[in-house]
C-alpha positions as CSV (number, residue, x, y, z in Angstrom):
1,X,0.0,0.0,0.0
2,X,3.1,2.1,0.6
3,X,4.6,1.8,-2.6
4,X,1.6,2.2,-4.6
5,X,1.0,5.7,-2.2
6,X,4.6,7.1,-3.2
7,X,3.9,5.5,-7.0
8,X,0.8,7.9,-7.4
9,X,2.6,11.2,-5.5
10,X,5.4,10.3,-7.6
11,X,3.7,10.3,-11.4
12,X,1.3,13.1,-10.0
13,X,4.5,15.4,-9.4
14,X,6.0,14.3,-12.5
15,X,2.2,15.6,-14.7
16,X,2.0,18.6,-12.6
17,X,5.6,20.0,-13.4
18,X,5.0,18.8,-17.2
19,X,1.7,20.8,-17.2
20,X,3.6,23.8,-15.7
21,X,6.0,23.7,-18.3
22,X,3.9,23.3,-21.3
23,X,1.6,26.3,-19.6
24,X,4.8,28.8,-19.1
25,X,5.4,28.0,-23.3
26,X,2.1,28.4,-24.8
27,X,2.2,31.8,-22.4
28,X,5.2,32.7,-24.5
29,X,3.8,31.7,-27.7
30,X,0.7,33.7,-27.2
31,X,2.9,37.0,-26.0
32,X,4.5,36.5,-29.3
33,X,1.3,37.1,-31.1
34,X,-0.2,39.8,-29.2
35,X,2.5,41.7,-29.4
36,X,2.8,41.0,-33.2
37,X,-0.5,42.0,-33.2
38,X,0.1,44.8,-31.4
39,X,2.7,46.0,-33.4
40,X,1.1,45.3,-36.8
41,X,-1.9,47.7,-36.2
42,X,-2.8,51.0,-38.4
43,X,-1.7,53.8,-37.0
44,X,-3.7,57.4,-37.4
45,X,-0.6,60.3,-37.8
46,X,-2.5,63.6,-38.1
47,X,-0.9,66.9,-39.4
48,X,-2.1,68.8,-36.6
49,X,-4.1,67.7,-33.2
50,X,-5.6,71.1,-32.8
51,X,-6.9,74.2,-34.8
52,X,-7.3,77.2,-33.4
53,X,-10.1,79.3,-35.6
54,X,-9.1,82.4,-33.7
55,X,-11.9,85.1,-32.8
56,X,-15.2,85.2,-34.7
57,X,-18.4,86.0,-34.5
58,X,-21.2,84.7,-32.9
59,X,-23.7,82.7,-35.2
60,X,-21.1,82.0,-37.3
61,X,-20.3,78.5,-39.2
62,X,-16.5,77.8,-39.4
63,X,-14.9,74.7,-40.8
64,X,-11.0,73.5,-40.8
65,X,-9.6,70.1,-42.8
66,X,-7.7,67.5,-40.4
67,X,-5.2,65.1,-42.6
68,X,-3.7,61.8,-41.3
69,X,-1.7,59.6,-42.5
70,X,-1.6,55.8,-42.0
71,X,1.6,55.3,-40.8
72,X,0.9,51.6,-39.6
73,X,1.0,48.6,-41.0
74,X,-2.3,47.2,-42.0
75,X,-5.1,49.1,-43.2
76,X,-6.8,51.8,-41.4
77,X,-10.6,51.9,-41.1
78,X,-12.7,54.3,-39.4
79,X,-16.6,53.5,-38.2
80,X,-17.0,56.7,-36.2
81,X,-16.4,60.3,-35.5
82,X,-18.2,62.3,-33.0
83,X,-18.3,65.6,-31.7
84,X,-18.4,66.7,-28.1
85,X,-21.3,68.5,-28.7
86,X,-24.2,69.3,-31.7
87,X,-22.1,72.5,-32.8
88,X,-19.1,70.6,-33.9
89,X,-19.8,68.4,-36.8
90,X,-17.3,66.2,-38.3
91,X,-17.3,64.2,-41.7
92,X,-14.9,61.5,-42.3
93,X,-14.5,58.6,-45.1
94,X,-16.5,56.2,-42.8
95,X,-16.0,52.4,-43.0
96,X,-13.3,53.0,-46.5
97,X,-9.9,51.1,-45.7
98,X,-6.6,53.3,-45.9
99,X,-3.8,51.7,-46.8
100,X,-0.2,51.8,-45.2
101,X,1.1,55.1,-46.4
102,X,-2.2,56.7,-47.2
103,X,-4.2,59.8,-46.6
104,X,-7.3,61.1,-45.7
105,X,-8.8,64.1,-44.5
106,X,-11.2,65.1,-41.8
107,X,-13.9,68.0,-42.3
108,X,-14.7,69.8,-38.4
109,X,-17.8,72.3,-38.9
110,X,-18.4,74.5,-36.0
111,X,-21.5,76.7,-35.2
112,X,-21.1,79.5,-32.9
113,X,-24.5,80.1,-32.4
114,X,-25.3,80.7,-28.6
115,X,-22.1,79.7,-28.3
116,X,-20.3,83.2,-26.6
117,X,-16.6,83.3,-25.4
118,X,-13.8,80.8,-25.4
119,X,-15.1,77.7,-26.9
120,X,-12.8,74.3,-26.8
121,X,-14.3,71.1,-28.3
122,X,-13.3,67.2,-28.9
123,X,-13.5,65.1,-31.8
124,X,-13.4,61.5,-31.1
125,X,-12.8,59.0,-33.5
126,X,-13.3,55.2,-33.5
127,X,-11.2,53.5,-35.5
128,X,-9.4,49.8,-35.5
129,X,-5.9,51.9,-33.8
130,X,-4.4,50.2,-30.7
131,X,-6.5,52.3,-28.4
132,X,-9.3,52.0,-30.7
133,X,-10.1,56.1,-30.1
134,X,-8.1,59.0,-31.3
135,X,-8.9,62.8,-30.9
136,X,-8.6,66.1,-32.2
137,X,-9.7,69.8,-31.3
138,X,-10.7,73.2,-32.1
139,X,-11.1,76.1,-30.2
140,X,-12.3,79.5,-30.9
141,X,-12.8,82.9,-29.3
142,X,-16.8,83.6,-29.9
143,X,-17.4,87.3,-29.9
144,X,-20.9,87.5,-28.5
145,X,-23.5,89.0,-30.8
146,X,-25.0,92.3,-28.9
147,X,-28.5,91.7,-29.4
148,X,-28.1,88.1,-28.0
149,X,-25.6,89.3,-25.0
150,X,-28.2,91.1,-23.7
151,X,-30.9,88.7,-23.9
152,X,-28.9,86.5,-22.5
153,X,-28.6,89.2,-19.5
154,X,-31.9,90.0,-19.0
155,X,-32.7,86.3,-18.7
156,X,-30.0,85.6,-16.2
157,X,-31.5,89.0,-14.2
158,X,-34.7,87.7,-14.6
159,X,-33.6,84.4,-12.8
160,X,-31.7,85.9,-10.1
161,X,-35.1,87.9,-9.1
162,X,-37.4,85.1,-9.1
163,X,-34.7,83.4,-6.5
164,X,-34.6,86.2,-4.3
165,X,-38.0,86.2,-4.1
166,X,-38.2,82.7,-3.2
């Protein structure tokens, strides 16, 4: 009884340091593929990652051209583009492979209207990039339209009253 005791520990040792060493080498193998992978993905190289439309006037509708390059490997495909909020409006070659080495361009439309004073906004794009999301932005100095500013003041007076009343 004994023998056949140490047998058993004996040949289960031996198939749990086999395991162990087949486990550590298909880790290894699999590294090697992910970071292959990794390292094989498109890669979205823009000529700028901001544009500054300087000051302009409120209401209007300004628009700048973002061009990237694919400076990866594979081809580069973009399924989304959004802007951070309704004013900013982008237009993009949705869902149209770029190949290694290969250009496209980015439209960004921004309204100003009701939009006053500094105004920063994001551009987030879904593509198939190692971090799957890449960004760009604008930002523009809004001079407020008179007529507007002072609505806008009354309004904000006419707030501030009704809470002091309360």
């Amino acid at each position: 009884m004994y023998k056949t005791i140490c047998y058993i520990t004996i040949i289960f040792s031996f198939i749990v340091v086999s395991c162990k060493g087949n486990k550590s080498s298909n880790n290894s193998s699999n590294d090697q593929v992910i970071t292959k992978a990794v390292s094989e993905s498109p890669v979205m190289t823009f000529d700028k990652n901001l544009h500054d439309f300087g000051t302009i006037q409120e209401g209007e509708t300004v628009s700048t051209l973002f061009t990237f390059t694919n400076t990866g490997k594979t081809d580069l495909i973009i399924v989304d583009a959004r802007g951070s909020c309704g004013c900013t409006v982008p237009e993009y070659p949705k869902n149209i492979p770029i190949s290694p080495g290969g250009t496209g361009t980015l439209r960004v439309s921004f309204n100003s209207n009701n939009m006053p004073n500094l105004q920063q906004k994001t551009v987030t794009i879904s593509a198939n990039t190692d971090s799957g999301r890449e960004s760009i932005r604008i930002k523009a100095m809004v001079t407020p339209d008179p007529a507007k500013q002072r609505q806008r003041e009354a309004q904000q007076a006419a707030r501030l009253q009704q809470q002091s009343n309360q």
